[in-house]
C-alpha positions as CSV (number, residue, x, y, z in Angstrom):
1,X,0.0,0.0,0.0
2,X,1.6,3.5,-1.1
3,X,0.1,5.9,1.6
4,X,0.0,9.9,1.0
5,X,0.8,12.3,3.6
6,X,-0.2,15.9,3.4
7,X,-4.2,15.8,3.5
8,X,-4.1,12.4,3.4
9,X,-2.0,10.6,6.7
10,X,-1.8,14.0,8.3
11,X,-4.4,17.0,7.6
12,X,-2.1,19.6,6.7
13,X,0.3,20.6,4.5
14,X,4.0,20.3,5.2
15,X,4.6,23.0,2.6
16,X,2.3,25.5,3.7
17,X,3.1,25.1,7.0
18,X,6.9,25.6,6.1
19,X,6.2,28.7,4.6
20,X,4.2,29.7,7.7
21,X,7.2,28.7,10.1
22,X,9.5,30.9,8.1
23,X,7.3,33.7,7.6
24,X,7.5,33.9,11.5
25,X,11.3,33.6,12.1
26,X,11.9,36.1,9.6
27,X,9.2,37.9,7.6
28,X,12.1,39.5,4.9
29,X,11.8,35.8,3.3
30,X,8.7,36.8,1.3
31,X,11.3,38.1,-0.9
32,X,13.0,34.9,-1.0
33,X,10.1,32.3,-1.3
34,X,8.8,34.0,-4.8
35,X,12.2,33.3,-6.6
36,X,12.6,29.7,-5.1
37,X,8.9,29.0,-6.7
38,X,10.3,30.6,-9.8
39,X,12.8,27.3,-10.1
40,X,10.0,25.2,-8.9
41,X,8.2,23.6,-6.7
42,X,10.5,20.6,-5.7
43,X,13.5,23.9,-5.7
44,X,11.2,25.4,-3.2
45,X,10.4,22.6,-0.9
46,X,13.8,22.0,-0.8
47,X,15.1,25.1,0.5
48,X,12.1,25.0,3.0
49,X,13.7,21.8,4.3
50,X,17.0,23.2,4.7
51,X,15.6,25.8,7.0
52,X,12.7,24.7,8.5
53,X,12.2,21.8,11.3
54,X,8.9,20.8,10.9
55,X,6.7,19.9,14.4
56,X,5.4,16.4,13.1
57,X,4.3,15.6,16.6
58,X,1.8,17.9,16.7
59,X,0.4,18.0,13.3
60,X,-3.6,17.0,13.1
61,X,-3.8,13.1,11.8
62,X,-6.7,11.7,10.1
63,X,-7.8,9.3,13.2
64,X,-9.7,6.8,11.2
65,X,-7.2,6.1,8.1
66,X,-4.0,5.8,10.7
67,X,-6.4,3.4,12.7
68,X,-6.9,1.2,9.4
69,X,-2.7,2.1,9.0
70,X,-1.8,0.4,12.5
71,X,-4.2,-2.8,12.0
72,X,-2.9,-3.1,8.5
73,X,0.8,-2.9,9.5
74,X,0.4,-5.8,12.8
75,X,-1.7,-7.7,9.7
76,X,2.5,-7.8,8.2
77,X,1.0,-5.5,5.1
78,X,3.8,-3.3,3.6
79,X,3.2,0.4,4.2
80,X,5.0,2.6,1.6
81,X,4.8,6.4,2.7
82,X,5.4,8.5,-0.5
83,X,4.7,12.2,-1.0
84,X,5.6,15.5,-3.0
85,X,7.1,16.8,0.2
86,X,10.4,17.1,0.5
87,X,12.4,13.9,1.1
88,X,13.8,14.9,4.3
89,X,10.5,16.2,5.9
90,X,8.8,12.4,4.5
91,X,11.7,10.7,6.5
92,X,10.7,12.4,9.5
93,X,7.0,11.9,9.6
94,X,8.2,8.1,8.3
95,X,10.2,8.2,11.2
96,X,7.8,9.8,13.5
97,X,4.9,7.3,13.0
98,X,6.7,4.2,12.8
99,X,4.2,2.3,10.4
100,X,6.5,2.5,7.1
101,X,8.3,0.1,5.4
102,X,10.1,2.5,3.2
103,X,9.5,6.7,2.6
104,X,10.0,8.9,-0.5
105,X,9.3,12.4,-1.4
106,X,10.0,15.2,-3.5
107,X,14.1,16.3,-4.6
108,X,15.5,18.9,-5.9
109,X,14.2,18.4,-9.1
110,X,11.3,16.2,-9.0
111,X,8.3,17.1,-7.5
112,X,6.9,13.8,-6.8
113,X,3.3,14.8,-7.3
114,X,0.3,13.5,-9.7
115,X,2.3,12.1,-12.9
116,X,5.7,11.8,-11.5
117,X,4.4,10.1,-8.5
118,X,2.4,7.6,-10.4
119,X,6.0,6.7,-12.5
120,X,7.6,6.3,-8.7
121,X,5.1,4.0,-7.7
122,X,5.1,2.1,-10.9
123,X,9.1,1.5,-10.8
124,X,9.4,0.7,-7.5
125,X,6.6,-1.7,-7.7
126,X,7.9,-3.9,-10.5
127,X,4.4,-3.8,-12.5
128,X,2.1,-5.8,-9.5
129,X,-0.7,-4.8,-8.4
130,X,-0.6,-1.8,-5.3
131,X,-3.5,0.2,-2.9
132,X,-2.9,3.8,-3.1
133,X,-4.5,6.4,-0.2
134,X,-4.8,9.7,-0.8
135,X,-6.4,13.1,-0.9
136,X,-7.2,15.3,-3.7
137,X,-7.8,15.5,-7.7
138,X,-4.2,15.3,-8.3
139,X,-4.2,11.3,-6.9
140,X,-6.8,10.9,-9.7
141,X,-4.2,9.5,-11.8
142,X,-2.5,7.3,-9.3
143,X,-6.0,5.5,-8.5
144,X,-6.9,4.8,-12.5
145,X,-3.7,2.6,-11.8
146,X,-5.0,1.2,-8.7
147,X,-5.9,-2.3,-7.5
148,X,-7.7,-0.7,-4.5
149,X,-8.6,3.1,-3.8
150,X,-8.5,4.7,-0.6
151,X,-10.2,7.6,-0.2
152,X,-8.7,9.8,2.9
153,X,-10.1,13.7,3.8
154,X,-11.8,14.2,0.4
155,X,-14.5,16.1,-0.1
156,X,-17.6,15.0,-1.4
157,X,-17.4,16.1,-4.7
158,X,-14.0,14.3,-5.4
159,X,-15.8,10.9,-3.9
160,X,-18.3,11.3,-6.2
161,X,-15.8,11.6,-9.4
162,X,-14.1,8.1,-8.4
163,X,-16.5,5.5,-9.2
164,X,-14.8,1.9,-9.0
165,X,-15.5,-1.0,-6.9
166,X,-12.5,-1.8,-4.9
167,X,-13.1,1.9,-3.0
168,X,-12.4,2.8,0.5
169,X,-13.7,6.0,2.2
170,X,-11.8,7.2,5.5
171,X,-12.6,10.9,7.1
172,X,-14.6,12.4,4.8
173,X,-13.7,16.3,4.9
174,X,-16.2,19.2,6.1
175,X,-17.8,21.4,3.9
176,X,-14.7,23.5,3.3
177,X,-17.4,27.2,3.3
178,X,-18.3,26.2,7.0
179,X,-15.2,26.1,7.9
180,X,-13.7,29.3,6.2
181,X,-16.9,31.1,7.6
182,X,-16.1,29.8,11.2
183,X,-12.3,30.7,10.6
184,X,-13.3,34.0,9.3
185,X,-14.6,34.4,13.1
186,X,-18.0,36.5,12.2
187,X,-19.1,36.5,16.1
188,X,-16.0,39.2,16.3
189,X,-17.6,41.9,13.4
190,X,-19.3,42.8,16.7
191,X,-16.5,44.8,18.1
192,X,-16.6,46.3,14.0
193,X,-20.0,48.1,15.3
194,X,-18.1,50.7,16.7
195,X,-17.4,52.9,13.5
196,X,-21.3,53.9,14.3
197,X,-20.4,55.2,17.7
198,X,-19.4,58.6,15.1
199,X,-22.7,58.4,13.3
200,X,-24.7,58.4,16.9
201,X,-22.8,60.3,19.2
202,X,-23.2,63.6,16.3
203,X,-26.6,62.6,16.3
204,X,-27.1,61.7,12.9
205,X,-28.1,58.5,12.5
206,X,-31.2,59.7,11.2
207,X,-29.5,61.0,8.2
208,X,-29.4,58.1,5.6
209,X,-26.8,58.9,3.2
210,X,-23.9,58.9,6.3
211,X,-25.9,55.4,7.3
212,X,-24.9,54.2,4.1
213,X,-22.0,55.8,4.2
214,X,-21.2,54.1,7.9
215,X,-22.4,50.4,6.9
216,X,-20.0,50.7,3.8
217,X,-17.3,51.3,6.5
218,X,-18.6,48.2,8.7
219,X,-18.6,45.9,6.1
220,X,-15.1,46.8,5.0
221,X,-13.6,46.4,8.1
222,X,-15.4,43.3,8.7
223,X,-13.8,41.9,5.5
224,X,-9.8,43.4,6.3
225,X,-10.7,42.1,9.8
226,X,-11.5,38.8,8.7
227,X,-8.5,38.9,6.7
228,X,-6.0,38.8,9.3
229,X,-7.8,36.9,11.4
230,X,-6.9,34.3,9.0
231,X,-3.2,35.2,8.8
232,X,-3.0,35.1,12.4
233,X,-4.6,31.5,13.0
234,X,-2.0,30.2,10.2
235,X,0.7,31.8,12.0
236,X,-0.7,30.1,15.6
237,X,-0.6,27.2,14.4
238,X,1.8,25.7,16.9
239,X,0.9,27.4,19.9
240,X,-3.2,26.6,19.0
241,X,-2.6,22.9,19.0
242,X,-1.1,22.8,22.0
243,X,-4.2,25.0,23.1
244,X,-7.6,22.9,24.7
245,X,-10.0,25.0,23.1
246,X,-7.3,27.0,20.2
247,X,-7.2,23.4,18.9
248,X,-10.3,22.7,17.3
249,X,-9.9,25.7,15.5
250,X,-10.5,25.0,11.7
251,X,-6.4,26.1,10.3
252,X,-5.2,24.2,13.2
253,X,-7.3,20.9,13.6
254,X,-6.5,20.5,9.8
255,X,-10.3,20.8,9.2
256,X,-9.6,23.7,6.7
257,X,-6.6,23.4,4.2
258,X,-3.6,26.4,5.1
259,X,-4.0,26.7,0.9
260,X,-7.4,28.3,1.1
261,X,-6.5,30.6,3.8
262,X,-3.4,32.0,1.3
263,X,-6.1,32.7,-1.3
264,X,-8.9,33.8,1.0
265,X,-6.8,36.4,3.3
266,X,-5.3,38.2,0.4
267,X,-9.4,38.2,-1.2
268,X,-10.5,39.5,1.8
269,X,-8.4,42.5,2.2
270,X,-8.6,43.4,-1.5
271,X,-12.3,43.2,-1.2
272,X,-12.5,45.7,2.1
273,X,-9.8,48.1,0.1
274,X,-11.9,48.1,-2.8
275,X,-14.9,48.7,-0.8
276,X,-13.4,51.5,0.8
277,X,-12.8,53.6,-2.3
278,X,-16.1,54.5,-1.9
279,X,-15.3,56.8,1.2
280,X,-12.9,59.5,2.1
281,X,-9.6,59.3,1.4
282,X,-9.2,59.4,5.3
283,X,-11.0,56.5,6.0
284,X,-9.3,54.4,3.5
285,X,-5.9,55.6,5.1
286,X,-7.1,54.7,9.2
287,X,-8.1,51.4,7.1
288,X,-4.9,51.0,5.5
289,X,-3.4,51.5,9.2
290,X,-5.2,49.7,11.0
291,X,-4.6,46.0,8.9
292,X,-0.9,46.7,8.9
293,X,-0.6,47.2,12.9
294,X,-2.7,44.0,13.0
295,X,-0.2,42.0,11.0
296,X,2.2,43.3,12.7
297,X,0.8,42.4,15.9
298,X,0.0,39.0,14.4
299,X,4.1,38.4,12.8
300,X,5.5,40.4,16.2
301,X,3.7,42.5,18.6
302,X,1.8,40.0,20.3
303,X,4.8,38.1,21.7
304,X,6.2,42.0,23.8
305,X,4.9,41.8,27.1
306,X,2.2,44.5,27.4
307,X,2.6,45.4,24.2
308,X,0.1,43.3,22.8
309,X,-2.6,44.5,25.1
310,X,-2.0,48.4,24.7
311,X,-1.8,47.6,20.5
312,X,-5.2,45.4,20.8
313,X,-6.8,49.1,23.1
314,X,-5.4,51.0,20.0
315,X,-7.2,48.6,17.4
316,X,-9.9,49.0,18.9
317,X,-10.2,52.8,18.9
318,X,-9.1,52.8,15.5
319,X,-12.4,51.8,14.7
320,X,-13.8,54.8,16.3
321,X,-11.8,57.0,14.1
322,X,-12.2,55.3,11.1
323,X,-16.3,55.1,11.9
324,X,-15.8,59.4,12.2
325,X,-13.4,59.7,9.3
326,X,-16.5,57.7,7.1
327,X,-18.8,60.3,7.9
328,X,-16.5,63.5,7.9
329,X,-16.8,64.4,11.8
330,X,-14.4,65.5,14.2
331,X,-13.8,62.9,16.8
332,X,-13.1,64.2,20.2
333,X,-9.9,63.1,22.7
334,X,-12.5,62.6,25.5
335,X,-14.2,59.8,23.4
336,X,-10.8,58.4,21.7
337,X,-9.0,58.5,25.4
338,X,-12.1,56.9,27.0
339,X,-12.0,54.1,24.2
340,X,-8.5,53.6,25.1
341,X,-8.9,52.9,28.5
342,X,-12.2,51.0,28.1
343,X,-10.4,48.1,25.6
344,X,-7.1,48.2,27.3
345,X,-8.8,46.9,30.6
346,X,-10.8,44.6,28.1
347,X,-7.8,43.5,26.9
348,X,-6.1,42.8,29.8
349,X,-9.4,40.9,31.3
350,X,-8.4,38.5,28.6
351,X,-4.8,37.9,29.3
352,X,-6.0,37.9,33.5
353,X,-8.4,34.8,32.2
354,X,-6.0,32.8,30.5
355,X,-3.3,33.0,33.0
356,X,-6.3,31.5,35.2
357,X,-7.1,28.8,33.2
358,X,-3.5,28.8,33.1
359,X,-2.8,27.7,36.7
360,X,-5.9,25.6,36.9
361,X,-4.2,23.8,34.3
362,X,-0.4,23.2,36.4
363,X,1.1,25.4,33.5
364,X,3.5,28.1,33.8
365,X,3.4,30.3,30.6
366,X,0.8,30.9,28.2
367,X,2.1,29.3,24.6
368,X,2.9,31.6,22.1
369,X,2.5,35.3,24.6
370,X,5.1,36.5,27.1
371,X,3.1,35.9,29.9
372,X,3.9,33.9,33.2
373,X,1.4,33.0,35.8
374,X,3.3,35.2,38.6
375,X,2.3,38.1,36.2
376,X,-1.3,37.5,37.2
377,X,-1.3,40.2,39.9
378,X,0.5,42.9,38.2
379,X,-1.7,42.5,35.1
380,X,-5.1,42.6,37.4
381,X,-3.9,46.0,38.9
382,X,-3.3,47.2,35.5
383,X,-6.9,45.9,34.1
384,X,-8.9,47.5,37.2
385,X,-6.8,50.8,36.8
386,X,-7.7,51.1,33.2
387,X,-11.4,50.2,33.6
388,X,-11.6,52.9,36.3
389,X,-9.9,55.6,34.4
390,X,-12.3,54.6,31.1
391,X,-15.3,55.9,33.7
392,X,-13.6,59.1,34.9
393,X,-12.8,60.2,31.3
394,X,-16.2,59.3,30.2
395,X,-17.2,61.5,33.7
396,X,-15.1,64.5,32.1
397,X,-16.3,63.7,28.7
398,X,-19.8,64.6,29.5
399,X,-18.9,67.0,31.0
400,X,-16.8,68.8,28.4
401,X,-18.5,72.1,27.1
402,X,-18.3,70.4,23.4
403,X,-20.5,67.8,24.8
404,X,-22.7,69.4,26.4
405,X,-23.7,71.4,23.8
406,X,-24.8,68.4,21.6
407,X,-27.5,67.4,24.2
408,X,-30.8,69.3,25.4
409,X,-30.6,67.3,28.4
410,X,-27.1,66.5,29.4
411,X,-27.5,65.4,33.2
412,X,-29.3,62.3,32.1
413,X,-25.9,61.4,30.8
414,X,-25.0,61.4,34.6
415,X,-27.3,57.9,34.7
416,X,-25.0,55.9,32.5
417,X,-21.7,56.3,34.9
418,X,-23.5,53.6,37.7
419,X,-24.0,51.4,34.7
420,X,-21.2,51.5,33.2
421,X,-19.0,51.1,36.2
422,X,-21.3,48.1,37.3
423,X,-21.1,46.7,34.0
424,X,-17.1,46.6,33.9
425,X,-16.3,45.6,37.1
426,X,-19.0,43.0,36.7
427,X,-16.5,41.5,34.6
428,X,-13.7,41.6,36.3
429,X,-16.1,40.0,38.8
430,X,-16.6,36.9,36.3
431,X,-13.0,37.0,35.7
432,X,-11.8,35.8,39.4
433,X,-14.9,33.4,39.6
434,X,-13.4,32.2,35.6
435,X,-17.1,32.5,34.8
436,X,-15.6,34.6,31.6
437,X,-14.8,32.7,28.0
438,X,-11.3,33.8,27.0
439,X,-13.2,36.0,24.8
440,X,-15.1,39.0,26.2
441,X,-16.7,39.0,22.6
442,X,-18.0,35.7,23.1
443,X,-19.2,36.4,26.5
444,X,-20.6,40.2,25.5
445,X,-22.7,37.7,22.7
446,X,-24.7,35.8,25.5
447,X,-24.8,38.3,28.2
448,X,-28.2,39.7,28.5
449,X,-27.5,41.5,31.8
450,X,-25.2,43.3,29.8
451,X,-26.8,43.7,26.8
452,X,-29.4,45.2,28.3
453,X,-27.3,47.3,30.2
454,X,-26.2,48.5,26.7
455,X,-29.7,49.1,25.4
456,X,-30.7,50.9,28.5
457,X,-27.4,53.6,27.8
458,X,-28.2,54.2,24.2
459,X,-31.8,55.1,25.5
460,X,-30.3,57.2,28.5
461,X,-28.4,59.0,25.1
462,X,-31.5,59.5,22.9
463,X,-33.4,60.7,26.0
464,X,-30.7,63.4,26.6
465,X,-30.4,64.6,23.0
């Protein structure tokens, strides 16, 4: 039996995840990687190889087909592992999973894929009959040949092109939109409703034209959002699978291929840029901005110690510009200092909650961030500070003689400072009790004590205008 192993024995892509691993040690190879590919495919896997030490030990495996492998290697069956891979990532996995008889893969000139693979098998097995597993449309070739077919992580679509008896189906894939929808993380465009904080603080939300003007600006940040979300799972790879929750996301429990997320993120963004031409220079360039602190937060930021946290407060205050800059108003530093604060403590609430889950666990750092569970207290001072300056600003804010003059009623504004204050250290509450997903997103979503806390504010603000 000649056995395939990215998609097929393992879920990923050893490729891919190469280039992702590189990318991460040193992002000025994205100059490099283009002229490797330019020699091809086999030149570039090669070079990969030579740089890159793959983590085979925690790559996703297809649980079902390496069950059939282990019963059909005690049954004395001969397990041949061949791949387009490079030859010295296929002897490690060979290595690694101990099943194989014999491993080859790719060289510096052959990319043992489709055709060329097909020839392999053909030589080495003297012109007797063989069982070949694998994965996608390029095996199609291989199985024509094939005493036996073995089907592993296709999608339904490919099962339904190959149509012979002496077929085996193991771990059929998901539908592949599911999964880039899930991976695309929709449940966070919530925190995207702040670029209409603009539009209903200036009380014009009535006016239709800057609605439309302020949904265009939603949707395009909900797209360049989306975007890196998907860089940033790819790069997280390694510290999501060693994650309990992290792990069943769809990049790193192999569910969705790392080759869709390299044509989907770029999409995305170009989308949401195009999408932006339709508004004010100034928006596009707060856009613009804004996606290239996230990628740098995904390739670097995110591993300085507090750094991550104040760039995360900044993102999200970005939005509040860019929400003002669609509509042509002046934003004021009250509401941009008070957003500051109000995310940062946010922020850190998250970081607080996974050092918890951290110590429940027996672990000492958090994979992939700079934090250690004897930074717990230090990082809850900082979180309740920030959460109590976010309500004196907002006291001064409404307070401000610019603000004041936008409302007929202003002291009503006064009612929304108890609320607000219970409202965030409600959370910090949940925190300590680790009551509170990692997410505050996730939690704001199923809240209804605080989202009706919400709705009771934003009637407190119409009643004072």
């Amino acid at each position: 039996m000649y056995v395939d192993l990215d998609g097929t024995l393992i879920k990923s892509d050893l490729m891919f995840e190469s280039i992702l691993i590189l990318l991460k040690n040193n992002l000025f190879f994205l100059i490099a990687i283009p002229i490797w590919l330019l020699k091809g495919r086999s030149y570039l896997k090669l070079q990969l190889a030579k740089r890159v030490q793959i983590p085979i030990d925690l790559m996703p495996v297809n649980k079902e087909f390496h069950e059939f492998l282990q019963k059909e290697k005690e049954r004395g069956r001969k397990l041949v592992l061949i791949s387009a891979s490079n030859q010295t990532a296929v002897e490690q996995a060979s290595s690694y999973f101990g099943l194989f008889n014999e491993s080859f893969g790719s060289n510096n000139s052959t990319n043992l894929k489709a055709n060329n693979k097909l020839v392999k098998i053909q030589k080495l097995n003297n012109g007797e009959s063989f069982s070949y597993a694998g994965n996608s449309s390029a095996d199609i070739p291989i199985w024509k040949e094939s005493a036996e077919v073995l089907l592993v992580n296709c999608s339904q679509s490919l099962e339904g092109k190959i149509k012979t008896a002496n077929t085996r189906t193991f771990d059929s894939a998901p539908a592949q939109f599911n999964k880039l929808l899930e991976a695309m993380r929709p449940h966070q465009w919530l925190k995207n409703l702040l670029v209409f904080v603009p539009l209903i603080l200036s009380h014009q939300i009535n006016q239709l034209d800057l609605l439309f003007l302020s949904i265009i600006a939603y949707t395009s940040f909900c797209l360049c959002a989306s975007s890196v979300y998907l860089l940033n799972d790819m790069l997280d790879l390694k510290s999501d699978r060693l994650h309990i929750t992290k792990s069943k996301r769809a990049f790193a429990s192999g569910d969705l291929p790392l080759a869709t997320g390299f044509l989907a993120g770029p999409l995305l963004f170009l989308i949401g840029v195009l999408s932006a031409l339709l508004l004010p220079h100034s928006f596009l360039s707060v856009l613009l901005i804004y996606w290239l602190l996230t990628s740098l937060y995904s390739f670097y930021l995110k591993r300085l110690f507090l750094a991550d946290v104040i760039t995360l407060a900044v993102l999200y205050t970005m939005r509040i510009i860019a929400g003002s800059a669609a509509i042509s108003v002046q934003t004021t530093v009250w509401l941009i200092t008070f957003s500051f604060f109000l995310f940062l403590g946010l922020a850190l609430v998250k970081r607080v909650t996974e050092l918890l889950n951290l110590i429940r666990e027996g672990k000492q750092r958090v994979e992939g961030r700079p934090y250690l569970n004897t930074h717990l207290p230090l990082l809850s001072r900082i979180g309740k500070a920030s959460s109590a300056t976010a309500i004196i600003v907002f006291v001064l804010y409404i307070t401000a003689p610019e603000t004041t003059q936008l409302y007929s009623s202003p002291l009503i504004l006064w009612l929304i400072c108890p609320l607000l204050m219970y409202l965030l250290f409600r959370i910090w509450q949940f925190t300590y009790k680790q009551k509170l997903e990692e997410d505050p997103v996730l939690f704001a979503i199923t809240d209804r004590i605080g989202q009706g806390i919400a709705v009771i504010c934003a009637v407190l603000i119409w009643l004072a205008a």
